[in-house]
C-alpha positions as CSV (number, residue, x, y, z in Angstrom):
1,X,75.7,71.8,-32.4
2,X,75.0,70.3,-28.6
3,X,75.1,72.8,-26.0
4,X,74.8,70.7,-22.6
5,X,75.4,73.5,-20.2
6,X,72.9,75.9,-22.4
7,X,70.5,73.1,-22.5
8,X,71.0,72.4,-18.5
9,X,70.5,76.0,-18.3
10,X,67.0,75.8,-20.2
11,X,65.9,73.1,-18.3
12,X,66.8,75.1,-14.8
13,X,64.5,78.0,-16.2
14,X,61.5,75.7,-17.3
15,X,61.7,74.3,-13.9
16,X,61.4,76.7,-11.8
17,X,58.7,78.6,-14.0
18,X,56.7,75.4,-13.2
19,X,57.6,75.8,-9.5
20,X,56.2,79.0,-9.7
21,X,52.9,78.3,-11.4
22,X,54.1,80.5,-14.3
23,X,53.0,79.1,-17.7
24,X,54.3,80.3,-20.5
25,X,52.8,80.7,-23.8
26,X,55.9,80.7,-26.1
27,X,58.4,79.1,-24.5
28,X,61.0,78.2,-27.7
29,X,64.9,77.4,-28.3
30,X,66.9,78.5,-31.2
31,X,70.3,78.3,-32.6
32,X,72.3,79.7,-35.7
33,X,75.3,77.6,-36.5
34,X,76.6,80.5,-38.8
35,X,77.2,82.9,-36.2
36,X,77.7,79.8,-33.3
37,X,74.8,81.1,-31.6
38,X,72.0,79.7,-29.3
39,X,69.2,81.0,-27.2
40,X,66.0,80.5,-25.6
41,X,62.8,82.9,-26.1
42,X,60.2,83.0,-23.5
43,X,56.8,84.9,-23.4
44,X,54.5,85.5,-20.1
45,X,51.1,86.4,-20.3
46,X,50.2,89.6,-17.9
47,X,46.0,89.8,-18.7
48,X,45.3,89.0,-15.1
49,X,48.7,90.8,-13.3
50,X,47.8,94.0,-15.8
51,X,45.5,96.2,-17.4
52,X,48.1,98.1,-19.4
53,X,50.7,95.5,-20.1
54,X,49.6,92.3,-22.6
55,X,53.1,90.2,-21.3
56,X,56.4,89.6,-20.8
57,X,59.3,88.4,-23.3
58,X,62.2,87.0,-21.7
59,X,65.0,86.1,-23.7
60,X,68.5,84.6,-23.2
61,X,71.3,84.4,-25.7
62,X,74.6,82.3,-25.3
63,X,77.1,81.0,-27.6
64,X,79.6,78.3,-28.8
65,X,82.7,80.5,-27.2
66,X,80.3,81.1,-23.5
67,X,79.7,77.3,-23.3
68,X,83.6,76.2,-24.3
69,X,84.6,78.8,-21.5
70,X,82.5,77.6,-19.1
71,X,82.9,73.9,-19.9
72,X,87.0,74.1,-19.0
73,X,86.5,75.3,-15.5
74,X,83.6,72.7,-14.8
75,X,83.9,69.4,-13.4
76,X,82.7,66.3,-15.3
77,X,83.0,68.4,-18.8
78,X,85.9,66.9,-19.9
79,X,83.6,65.0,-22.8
80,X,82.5,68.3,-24.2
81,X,82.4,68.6,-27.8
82,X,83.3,71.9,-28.1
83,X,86.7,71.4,-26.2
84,X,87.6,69.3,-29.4
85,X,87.5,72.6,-31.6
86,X,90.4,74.4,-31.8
87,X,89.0,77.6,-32.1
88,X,86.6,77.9,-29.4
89,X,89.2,76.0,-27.0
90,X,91.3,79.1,-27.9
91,X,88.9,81.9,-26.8
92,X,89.5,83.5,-23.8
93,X,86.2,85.2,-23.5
94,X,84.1,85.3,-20.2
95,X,81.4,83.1,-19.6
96,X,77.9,85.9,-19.6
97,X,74.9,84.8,-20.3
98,X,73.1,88.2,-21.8
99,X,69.4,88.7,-21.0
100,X,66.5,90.9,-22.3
101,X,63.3,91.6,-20.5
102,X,60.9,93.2,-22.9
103,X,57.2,94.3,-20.8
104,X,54.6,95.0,-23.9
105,X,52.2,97.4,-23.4
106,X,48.5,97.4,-24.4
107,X,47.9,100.0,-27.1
108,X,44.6,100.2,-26.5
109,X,44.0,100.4,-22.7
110,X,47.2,102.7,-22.5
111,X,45.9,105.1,-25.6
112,X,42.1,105.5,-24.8
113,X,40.5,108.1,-27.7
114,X,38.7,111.1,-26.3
115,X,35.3,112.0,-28.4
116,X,36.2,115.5,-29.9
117,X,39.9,115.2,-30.0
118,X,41.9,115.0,-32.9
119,X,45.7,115.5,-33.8
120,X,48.7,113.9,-31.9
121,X,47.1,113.9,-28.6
122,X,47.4,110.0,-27.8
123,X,51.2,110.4,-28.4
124,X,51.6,113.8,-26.4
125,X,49.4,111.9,-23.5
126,X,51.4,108.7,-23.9
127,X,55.0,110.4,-23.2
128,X,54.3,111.9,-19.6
129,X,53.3,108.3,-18.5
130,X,56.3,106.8,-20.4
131,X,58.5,109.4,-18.9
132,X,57.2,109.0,-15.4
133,X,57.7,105.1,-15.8
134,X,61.3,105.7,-17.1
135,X,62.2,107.6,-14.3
136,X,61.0,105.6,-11.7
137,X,62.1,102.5,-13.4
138,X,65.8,103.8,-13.6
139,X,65.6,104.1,-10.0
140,X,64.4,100.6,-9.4
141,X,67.1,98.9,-11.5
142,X,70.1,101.8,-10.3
143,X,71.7,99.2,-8.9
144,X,72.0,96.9,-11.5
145,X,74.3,97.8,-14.3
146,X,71.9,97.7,-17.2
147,X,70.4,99.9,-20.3
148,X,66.9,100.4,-20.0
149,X,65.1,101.9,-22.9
150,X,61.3,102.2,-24.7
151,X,60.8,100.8,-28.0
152,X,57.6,102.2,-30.1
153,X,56.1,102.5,-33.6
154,X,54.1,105.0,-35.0
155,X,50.7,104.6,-36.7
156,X,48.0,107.4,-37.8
157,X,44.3,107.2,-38.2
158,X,41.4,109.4,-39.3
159,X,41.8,111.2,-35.4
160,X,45.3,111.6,-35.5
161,X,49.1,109.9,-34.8
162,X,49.0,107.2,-32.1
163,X,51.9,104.4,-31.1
164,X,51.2,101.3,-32.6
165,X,53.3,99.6,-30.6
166,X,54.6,100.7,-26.9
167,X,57.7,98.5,-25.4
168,X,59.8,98.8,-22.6
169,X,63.2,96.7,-22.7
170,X,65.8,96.0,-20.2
171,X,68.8,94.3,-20.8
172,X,70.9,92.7,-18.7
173,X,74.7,90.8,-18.5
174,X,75.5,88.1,-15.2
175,X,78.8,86.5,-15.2
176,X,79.0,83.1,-14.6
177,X,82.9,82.9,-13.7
178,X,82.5,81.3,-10.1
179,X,80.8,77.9,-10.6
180,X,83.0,74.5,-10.7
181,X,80.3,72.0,-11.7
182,X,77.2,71.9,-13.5
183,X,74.8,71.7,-10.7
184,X,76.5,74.4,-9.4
185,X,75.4,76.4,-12.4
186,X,71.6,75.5,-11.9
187,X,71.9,77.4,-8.7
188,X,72.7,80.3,-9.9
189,X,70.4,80.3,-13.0
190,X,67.7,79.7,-9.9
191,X,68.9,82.5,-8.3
192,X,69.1,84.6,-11.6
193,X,65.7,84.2,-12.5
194,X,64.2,85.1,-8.9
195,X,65.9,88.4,-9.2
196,X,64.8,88.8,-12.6
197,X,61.3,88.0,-12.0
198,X,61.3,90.0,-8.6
199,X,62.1,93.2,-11.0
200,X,59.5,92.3,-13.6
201,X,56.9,92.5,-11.5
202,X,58.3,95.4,-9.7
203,X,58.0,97.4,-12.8
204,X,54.6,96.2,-13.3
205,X,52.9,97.7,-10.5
206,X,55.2,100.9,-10.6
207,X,53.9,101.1,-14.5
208,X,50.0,100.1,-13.5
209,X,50.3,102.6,-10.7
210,X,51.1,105.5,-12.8
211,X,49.2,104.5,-16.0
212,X,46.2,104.2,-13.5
213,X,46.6,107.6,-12.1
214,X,47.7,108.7,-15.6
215,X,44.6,107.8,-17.3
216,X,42.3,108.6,-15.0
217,X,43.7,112.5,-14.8
C-alpha cells in the first residue's frame, strides 16, 4: 500500500535529524497490510550524552484510515489511492499520528554489584532512583497529556535478583486536524520533533542527575 503523506512525514523526520547532526543507528519503516498499518522505528545512540542510558527508540505509527483522513482536507491529494477505497473514504476518524519514546537504560552502569552483598539488593537500590526519575519526569511532561511508565525484566544470578532490562517509555498522541496542504504538514512534523527531542534530553539529564547522585550515595 503507498502512503505519500506517511512517507512525506518520514522524509520530514530524516531531515531534520540530519540538520541536527543526529545519526541514527536504526532508522527502519514498516507496514502490515492485514491490519492497514504503517510506521517508522528510529533508534539514537546516548554513549556520549549518557552514562546510564545506552539510547533512544523513537517510534511512530499511522495507518490507512489517518492518511485517507488527512488526504481529504489537503490540497493537491485529490490523486490519492486511498480515496479510491470505499472503506477508508468512509471513516470519519481523526487524523493522530501516535508516538512512543522509549530511553533504555544501562543495566550495568545503573546496577553496579557491591563485594559482600547478596540477595535483591540491585533491585531494592534500583527502585528509589526509578522512583525519583518517575516523579520528576511526571512533572516535566505535566503538561503534555501523555502516559509515562517503566518497563523492566527480571533476571537472577549467583548474588541475587537484578533487572535485566530497565526502560522508561512515554507515549504520546498530536492531532494533525489544522493543515490544508502537504507542506503544511512538514511544518508541523518539524515542529513535533523539536518538542519531542527538547523532552528527550530533558529527561536525560534529570535521569543522569539523579542516577549520579544515586550511585554515588
Amino acid at each position: 500500500m503507498q502512503y505519500p503523506i506517511f512517507n512525506s512525514i518520514i522524509n520530514t523526520v530524516e531531515s531534520q535529524l540530519g540538520k541536527r547532526g543526529i545519526s541514527a543507528n536504526k532508522f527502519k519503516t514498516w507496514q502490515d497490510n492485514k491490519i492497514y498499518a504503517t510506521g517508522l522505528e528510529l533508534n539514537i545512540s546516548l554513549q556520549e550524552a549518557s552514562d546510564y542510558i545506552d539510547s533512544l527508540s523513537i517510534n511512530f505509527d499511522w495507518d490507512s484510515f489517518r492518511e485517507t483522513s488527512m488526504a481529504k482536507g489537503l490540497e493537491g491529494m485529490e490523486s490519492h489511492p486511498f480515496l479510491k477505497i470505499e472503506p477508508f473514504t468512509e471513516s470519519t476518524v481523526m487524523p493522530t499520528i501516535d508516538v512512543e519514546m522509549m530511553w533504555l537504560f544501562n543495566i550495568d552502569t545503573c546496577q553496579r554489584e557491591k563485594p559482600g552483598k547478596s540477595g535483591n539488593y540491585r533491585i531494592e537500590e534500583a527502585s528509589k532512583w526509578m522512583e525519583s526519575i518517575s516523579k520528576e519526569v511526571n512533572e516535566l511532561l505535566s503538561d503534555d497529556d501523555i502516559i509515562t511508565r517503566w518497563h523492566v525484566e527480571i533476571d537472577g544470578d549467583e548474588n541475587g535478583r537484578y533487572l535485566s532490562a530497565i526502560n522508561l517509555i512515554s507515549y504520546f498522541q498530536y492531532q494533525l486536524v489544522e493543515p490544508e496542504s502537504l507542506n503544511e504538514v512538514q511544518n508541523i512534523v518539524k515542529k513535533k520533533l523539536n518538542d519531542l527531542l527538547l523532552k528527550a534530553n530533558k529527561v536525560i539529564f534529570t535521569s543522569n542527575k539523579i542516577l549520579k547522585s544515586s550511585l554515588a550515595a
